[in-house]
N, C-alpha and C positions, 0 to 999 in steps of 0.2 A: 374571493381568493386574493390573497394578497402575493405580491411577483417581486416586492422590493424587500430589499435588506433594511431591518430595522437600524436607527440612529448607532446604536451600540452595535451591531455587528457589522454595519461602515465602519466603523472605528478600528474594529478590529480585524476586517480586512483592509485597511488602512496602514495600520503598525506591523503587520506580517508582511506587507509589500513595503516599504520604508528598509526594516530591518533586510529581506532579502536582496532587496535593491542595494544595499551597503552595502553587507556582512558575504553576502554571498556570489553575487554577479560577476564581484572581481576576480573572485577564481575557480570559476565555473571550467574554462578548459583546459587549466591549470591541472585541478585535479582529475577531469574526464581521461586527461593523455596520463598519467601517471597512477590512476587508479586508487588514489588518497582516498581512505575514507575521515572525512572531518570530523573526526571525535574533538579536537576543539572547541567544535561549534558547538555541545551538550551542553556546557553550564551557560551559554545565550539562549537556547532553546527551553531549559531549563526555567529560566527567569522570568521567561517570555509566557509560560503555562502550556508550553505545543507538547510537552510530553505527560503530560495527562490533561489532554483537551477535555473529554466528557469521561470524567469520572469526580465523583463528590470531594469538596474541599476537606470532609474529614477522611478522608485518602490522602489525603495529599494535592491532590485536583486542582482544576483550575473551573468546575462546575457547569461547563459549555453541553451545548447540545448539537447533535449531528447538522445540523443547520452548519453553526460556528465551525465545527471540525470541519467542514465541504470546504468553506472558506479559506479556509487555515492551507487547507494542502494543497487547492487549484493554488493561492498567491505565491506557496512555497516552488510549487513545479511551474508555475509560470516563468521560474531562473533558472530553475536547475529540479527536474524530475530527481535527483536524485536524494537530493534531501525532503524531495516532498514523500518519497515511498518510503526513505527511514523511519520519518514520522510517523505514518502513516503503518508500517509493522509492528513499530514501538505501542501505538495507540491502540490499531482494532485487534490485533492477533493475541501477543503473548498478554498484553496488562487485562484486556475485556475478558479473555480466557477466565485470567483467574479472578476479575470484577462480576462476571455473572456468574462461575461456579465452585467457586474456593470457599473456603468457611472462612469464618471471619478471623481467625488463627490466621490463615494464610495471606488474606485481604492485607493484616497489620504488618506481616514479618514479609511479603514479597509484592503487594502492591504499592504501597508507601514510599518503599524508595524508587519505586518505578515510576508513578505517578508523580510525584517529584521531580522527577529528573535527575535523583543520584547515581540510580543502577538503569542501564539497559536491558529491554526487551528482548528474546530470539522465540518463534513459533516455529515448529519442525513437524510437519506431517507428510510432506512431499521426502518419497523413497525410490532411488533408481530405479525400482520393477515398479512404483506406485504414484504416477503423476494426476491424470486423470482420474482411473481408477484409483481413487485416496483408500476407497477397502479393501484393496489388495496390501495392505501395509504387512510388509514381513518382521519388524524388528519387534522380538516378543519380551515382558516382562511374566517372569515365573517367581511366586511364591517365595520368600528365603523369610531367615531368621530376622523378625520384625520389619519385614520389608518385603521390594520385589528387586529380584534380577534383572538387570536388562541390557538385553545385545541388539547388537543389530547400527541401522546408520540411517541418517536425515541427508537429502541435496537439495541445493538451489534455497538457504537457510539466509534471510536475511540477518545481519550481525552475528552471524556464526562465532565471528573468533572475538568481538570485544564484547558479545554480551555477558553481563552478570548474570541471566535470570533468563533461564528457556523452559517452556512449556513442549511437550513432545506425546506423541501418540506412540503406543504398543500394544499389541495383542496380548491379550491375558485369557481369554477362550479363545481357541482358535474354532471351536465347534459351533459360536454365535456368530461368524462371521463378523459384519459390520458391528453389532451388538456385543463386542468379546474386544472392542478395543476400548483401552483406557487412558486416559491422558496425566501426564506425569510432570513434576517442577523437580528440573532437573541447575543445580547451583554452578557458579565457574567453582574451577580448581576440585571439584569430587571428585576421586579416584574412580578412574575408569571412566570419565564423561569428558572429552577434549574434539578441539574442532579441528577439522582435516582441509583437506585442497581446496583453494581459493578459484572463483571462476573467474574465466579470461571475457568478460562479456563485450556483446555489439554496442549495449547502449547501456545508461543510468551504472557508468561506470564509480562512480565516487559515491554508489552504494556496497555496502562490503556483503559480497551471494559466497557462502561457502558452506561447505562439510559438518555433519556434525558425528560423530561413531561414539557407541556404545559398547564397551568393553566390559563386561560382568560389571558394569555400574549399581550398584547396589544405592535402592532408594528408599528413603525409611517412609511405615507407613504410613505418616501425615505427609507425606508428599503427594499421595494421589489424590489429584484434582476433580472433583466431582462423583459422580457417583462410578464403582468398578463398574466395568461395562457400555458408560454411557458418551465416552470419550470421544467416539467417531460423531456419532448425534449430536454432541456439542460442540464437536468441531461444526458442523457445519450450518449450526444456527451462530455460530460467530464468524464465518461466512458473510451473511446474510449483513452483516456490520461493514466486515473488510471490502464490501465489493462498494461500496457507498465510496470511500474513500479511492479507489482504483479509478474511478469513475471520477471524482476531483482531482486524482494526479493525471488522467488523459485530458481532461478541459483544460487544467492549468499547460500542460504542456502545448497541448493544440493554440491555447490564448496567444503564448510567448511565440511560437512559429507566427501566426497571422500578425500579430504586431510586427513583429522582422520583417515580413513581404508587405505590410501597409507601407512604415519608411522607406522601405527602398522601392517600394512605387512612385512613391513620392520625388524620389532621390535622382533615381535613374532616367537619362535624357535618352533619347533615340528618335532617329528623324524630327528631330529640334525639338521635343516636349518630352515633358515626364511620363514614364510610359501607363504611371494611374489616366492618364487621359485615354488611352487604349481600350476600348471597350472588351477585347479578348480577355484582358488586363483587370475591367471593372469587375466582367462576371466572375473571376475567378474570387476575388474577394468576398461579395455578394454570396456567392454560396458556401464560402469557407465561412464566413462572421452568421447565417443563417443555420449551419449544423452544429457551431459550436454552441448559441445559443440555446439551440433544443436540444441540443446534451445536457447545455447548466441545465434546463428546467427540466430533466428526468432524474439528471443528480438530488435537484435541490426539492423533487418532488417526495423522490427516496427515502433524505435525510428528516423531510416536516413528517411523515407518517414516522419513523424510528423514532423521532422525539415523542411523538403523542402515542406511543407502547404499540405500534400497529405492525401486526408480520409484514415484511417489505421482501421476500422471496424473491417474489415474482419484478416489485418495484427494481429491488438492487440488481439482480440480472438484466434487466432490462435495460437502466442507466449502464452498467460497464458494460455492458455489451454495443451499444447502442455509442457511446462516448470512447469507447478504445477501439473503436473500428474507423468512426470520424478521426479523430485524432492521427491517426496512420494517413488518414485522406488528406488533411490538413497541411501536416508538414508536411507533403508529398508536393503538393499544389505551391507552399510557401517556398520548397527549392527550384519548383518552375518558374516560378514569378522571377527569383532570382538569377534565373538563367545558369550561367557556368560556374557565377561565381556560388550558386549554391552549390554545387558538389563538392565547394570544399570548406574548410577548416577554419577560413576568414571571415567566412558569417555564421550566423547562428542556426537553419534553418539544418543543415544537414545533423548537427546535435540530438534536437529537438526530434528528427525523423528514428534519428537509431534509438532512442528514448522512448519514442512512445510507442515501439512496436511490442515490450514487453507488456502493455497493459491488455493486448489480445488475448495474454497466454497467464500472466500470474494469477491468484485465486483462480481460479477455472478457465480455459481456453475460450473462445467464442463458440467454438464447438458446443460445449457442456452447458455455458450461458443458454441457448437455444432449444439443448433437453431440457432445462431446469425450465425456462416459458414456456416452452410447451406442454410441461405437466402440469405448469399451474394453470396456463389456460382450459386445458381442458378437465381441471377438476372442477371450474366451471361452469361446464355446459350442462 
């Protein structure tokens, strides 16, 4: 079993820590207090290949594998969670959507420029009455002249209001239940398709979470993505992708807290020594650098089966569930190390704590995480 990063993908978590270290550190609470989302950052991101990590260079691509992408998003949310989960929606949600189930019509005319990094991503399945329960989705598309209708509303919508290109679930039988929903590529600027109220969030503020409503949006019929009906199902086998990633933005998050309380153990005198000589002090690092590790290696265990074509279900539940519960433990411990002055605003560690509570709760709660292993463990016995 190999445990190291090959030469090339040092490299290239190399150049994503470089360019974040630069591009982005400097105004990390710049924009967390003002809720900026950095659409400037797109055409460096762009450049850089982060917004088609693993998809094919005749895509548009940068031709990386979930190894690479793991990499990509811990180095990005190791500064700033918030550009690591942009990337990170941009990549596994709305573009894989339509990478593993769009026809190649759709691949050319709405992956390409996503892939690229021309147009932005938005995924919409999450519905006020439907969070956990993703099959309870109310918002229906009905039948019309060369197309479908569709009403209803999407929340908690990463890039709700600057995406170009949203991927969205609707009911079209309501009688198949989970089976009766379809997933749709929904354009900016359609009539009847616009994004609503902005969230006021605790953490991974200078990501933009908003609204998205459905007004008799009328979608023509090469817009339904995949097969009628099979839209919930394929949501949630591109699930099985996104949590891979959720799981790199909780490690990279967890990394950049422990790094903050290693310096300032280092830093911090009391009763005439640095208080890393404290051994209350040693063990707390000791066991924050010990879970974080065994997070990377359930993430990156995840990511090597998803490269070699292997269902990782039970794997990617496993990592984010397992990595965004560390993570909350993490920067919890790195604001104690800090003592007072973690509770506030002058160092890094309290950030990082409201940052990474979200990764308990996005793609699936830890709750859901624990049904979902559970079933797969026991379709093994």
């Amino acid at each position: 079993m190999q445990f190291e990063l090959s030469e090339e993908q040092q490299q290239i978590k190399m150049s994503v820590r470089e360019f974040a270290e630069s591009e982005i550190a400097p105004h990390v609470m710049e924009w967390d207090e003002s809720q900026h989302f950095p659409i400037e950052l797109k055409p460096q991101l762009a450049e850089l290949g982060l917004l088609g990590v693993i998809f094919p260079e005749q895509y548009g691509g940068a031709g990386m594998g979930y190894v690479e992408y793991a990499t990509i998003i811990e180095e990005l949310s190791r500064v700033d969670g918030s550009v690591g989960i942009s990337v990170a929606a941009h990549n596994s949600l709305c573009s894989n959507h339509i990478y593993q189930y769009g026809t190649e019509a759709q691949r050319r005319k709405y992956l390409e420029p996503l892939a690229s990094g021309e147009h932005l991503g938005a995924w919409g399945l999450t519905e006020p009455s439907a969070g956990s329960d993703a099959s309870g989705t109310k918002s229906t598309a009905v039948r019309a002249d060369r197309g479908w209708l569709v009403n209803g509303s999407k929340n908690f919508i990463t890039h709700a209001i600057h995406a170009d290109t949203c991927v969205a679930m609707a009911v079209t039988d309501k009688s198949k239940r989970s089976k009766g929903i379809s997933a749709f590529i929904f354009e900016k600027g359609m009539k009847g398709f616009s994004p609503s109220k902005k969230e006021n969030k605790l953490g991974l503020r200078a990501s933009e979470t908003a609204s998205v409503v459905f007004e008799d949006c009328l979608v023509p019929d090469d817009q339904l993505l995949g097969e009628e009906g099979m839209g919930f199902v394929n949501a949630m086998e591109v699930l099985d992708g996104g949590r891979i990633s959720i799981a790199a933005l909780a490690v990279g998050i967890a990394q950049g807290a422990y790094e903050s309380a290693v310096r300032y153990a280092k830093e911090r005198q009391q009763f005439g020594k640095p208080i890393a000589e404290f051994q209350a002090i040693q063990f707390k690092l000791a066991d924050m650098a010990t879970q974080i590790d065994a997070a990377r290696l359930l993430m990156y265990r995840a990511a090597s089966l998803k490269d070699n074509g292997r269902k990782t279900t039970k794997e990617s539940s496993m990592a984010k569930l397992y990595a965004s519960e560390v993570s909350v433990k993490v920067c919890e411990e790195a604001i104690q190390v800090h003592g007072g002055y973690g509770y506030t605003k002058d160092y890094p560690p309290e950030k990082y704590w409201r940052d990474s509570k979200l990764c308990t709760i996005g793609e699936g709660t830890s709750e859901i995480q624990r049904i979902i292993i559970a079933r797969e463990v026991l379709k093994q016995v």
